[in-house]
N, C-alpha and C positions, 0 to 999 in steps of 0.2 A: 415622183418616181414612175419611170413608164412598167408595166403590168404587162405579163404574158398571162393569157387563159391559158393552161396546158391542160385544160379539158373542156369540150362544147363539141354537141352537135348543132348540124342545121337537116332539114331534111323533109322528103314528101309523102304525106300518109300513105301513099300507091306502093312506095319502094317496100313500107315495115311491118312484116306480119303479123306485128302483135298490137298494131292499131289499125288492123282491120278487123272486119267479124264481131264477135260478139265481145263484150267483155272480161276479158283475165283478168284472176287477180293477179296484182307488180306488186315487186319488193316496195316502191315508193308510195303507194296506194292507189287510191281513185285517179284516173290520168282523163279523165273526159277533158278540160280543157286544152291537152295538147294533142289529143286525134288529131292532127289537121296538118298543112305546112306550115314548117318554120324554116321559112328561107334565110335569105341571110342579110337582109335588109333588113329582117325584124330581127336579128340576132345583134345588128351594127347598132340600131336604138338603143336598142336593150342596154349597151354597155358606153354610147353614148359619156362623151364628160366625165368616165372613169378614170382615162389615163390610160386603158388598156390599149399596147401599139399593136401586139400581135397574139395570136390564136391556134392552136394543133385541135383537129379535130379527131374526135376519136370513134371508131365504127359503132352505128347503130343498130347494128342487129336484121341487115337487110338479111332477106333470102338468101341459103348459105351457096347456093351454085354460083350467086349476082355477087360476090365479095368482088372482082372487078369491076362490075358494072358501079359498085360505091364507089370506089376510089374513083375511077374514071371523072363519075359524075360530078365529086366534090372538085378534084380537079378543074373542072370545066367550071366551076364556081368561083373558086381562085383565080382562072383565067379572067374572068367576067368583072371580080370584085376587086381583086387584090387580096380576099379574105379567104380561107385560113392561109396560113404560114408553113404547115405540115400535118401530114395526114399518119392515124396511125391505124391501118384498115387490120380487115380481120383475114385468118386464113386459117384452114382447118390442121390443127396439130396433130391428128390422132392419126391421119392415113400416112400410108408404108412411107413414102418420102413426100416430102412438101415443097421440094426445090422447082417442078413444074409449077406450080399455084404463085411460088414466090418470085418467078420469074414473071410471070404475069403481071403482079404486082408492080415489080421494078421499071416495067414500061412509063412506071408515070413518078416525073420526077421528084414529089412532094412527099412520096411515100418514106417514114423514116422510120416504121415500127409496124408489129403486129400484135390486136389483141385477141388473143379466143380465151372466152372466159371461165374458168376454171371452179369457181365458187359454189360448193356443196355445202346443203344443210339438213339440219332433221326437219327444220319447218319447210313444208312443202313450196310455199309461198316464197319464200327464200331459195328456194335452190336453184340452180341451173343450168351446171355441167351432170352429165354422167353420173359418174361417182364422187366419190372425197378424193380421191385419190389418184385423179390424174396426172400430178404434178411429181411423181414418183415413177410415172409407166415409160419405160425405157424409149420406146416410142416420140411419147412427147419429149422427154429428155433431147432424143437425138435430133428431131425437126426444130425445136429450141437453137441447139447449140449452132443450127444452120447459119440462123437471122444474123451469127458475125462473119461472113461470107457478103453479108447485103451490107455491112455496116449498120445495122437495122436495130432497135432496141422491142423486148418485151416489155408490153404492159402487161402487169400479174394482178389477178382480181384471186383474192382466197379470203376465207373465215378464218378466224384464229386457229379453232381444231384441225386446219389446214396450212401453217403455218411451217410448220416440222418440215415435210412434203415441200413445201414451198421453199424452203431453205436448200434441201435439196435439190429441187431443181438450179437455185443458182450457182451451187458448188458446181455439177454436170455440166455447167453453161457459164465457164468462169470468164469467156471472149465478149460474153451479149452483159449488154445493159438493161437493170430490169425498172422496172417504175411500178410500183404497190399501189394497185388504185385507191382510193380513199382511204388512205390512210390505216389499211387494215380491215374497213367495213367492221364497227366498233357496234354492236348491236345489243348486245346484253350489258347493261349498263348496272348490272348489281356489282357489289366489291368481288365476287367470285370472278364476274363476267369482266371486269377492267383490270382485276391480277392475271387473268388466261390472256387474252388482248395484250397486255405489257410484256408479256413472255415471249408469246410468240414473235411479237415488233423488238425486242433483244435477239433474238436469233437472226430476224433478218438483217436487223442493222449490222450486224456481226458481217455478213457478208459485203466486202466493198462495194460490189456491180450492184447494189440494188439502192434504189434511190424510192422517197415515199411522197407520194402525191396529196397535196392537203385538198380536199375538195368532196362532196356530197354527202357530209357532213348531219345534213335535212333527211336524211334518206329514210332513218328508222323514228324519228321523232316527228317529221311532217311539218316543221317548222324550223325556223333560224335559231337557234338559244346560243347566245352569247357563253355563255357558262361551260355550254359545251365543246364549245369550236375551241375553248381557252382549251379547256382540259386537254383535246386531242391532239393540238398546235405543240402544248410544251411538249408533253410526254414525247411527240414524236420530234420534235426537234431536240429535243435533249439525247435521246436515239442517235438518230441519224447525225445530225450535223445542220444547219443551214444551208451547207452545200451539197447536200444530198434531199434536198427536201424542198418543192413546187405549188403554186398553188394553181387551184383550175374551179369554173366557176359550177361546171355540170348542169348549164344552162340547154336547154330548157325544163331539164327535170325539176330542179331545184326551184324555177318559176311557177311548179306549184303552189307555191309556199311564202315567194318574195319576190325583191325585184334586183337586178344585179348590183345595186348600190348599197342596198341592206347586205347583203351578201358579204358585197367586199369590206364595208367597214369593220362586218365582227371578226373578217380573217385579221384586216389592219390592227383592232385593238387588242388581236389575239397575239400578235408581236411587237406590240407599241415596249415592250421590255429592252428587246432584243435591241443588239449594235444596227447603225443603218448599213452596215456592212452586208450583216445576215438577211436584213429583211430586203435589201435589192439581191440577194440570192437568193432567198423563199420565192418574191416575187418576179423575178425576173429572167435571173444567171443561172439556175438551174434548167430551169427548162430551156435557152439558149443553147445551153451544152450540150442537156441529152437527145435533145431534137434536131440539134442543128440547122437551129431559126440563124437564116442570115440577114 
């Protein structure tokens, strides 16, 4: 079965503000081993004998005036490599219109989406937009509904307590296609914290335009657990569908922790259940469609 990443960076410690200077704490922990570059020759090893044909890359959080200068430059990567297959850059939602920024954007043909990250928490360490609540603020609603104008899809990054909000935004933006990154970002792993998480992943499943991305998965636990990647695989494919549901490797973060083969085997054994109908939709036909990998 040939394998889309629908999510991986590659990228230069110069571009990312938050791998220079001294050390933050990240949602994912200690990042000392990936300060550095990660081009995309080391990215192409990495996945190496997986099977994986193609790859969307998705913004790394450069400098937010240089949201061109990423795309551009990944571009220029893809020129070079053949590697990524579509890029999904960042552009800021929150000013008065967004259609100058997203026209800039559009100069470069690979661009098939934007993400600006939305995800509020009580833990400090975990937060990272504004408020909770930006996914409601009329504002972003209307620069949202823009991206079907580009043909463009949203990736949505929220907490479950942000979930509500998040639904609304897709009701407000019923033209754009949205993609829930990780799977909902599944952090509190008590039976309280996995019935809030199921709640909110039924509300968005409820909305057709939103499609859910199975991928960094390692993020709150620092590790691969098979046990887990199960539990988040069904619950959200039993949600959404297989045809609304992608996998992506969120390499290099996740190489904290493992190596792209460990990776892909526990997503594989996490639908070794399912029709091989579904599982070349997880892996493959979903993210085809909503990126428009040709």
């Amino acid at each position: 079965m040939t394998v889309v990443d629908a999510h991986h960076h590659v990228w230069r410690q110069a571009d990312l503000p938050w791998l220079l200077g001294p050390m933050q704490p990240r949602i994912f922990g200690p990042y000392e081993p990936i300060r550095r570059d990660y081009p995309m020759a080391e990215y192409l090893a990495d996945i190496a004998g997986l099977g994986i044909g193609k790859s969307v890359y998705v913004q790394a959080n450069w400098a937010k005036d240089r949201f061109e200068d990423e795309a551009a430059w990944v571009s220029s990567v893809a020129a070079e490599t053949g590697w990524p297959h579509a890029i999904v850059a960042y552009a800021d939602m929150t000013v008065p219109d967004a259609r100058p920024a997203l026209d800039r954007l559009a100069r470069h043909p690979l661009v098939r989406g934007v993400r600006m990250q939305l995800h509020w928490h009580e833990n400090p360490q975990y937060r990272f937009a504004a408020g909770p609540d930006l996914a409601r603020d009329p504002v972003v609603q209307a620069n949202v509904a823009r991206l079907a104008d580009y043909g463009w899809s949203f990736d949505l990054q929220v907490f479950a307590p942000q979930m509500a909000g998040a639904a609304d935004l897709a009701d407000a933006c019923p033209d754009v296609p949205f993609v829930l990154q990780h799977a909902g970002m599944l952090e509190d792993l008590s039976e309280a914290g996995r019935a809030a998480w199921r709640g909110g992943m039924a509300l968005l499943a409820a909305r057709p335009n939103v499609a859910a991305k199975l991928s960094a998965f390692g993020t709150f636990v620092h590790r691969v657990d098979p046990d887990l990647v199960a539990f988040i695989t069904r619950e959200t494919v039993a949600l959404f569908g297989p045809d609304r549901c992608l996998f992506g490797t969120n390499f290099p973060i996740e190489r904290l922790w493992t190596d792209a083969g460990t990776l892909l085997r526990a997503h594989q054994d996490a639908t070794a259940h399912l029709p091989e109908e579904a599982r070349a939709m997880i892996f493959a036909g979903t993210a085809t469609r909503l990126y428009r990998l040709e």
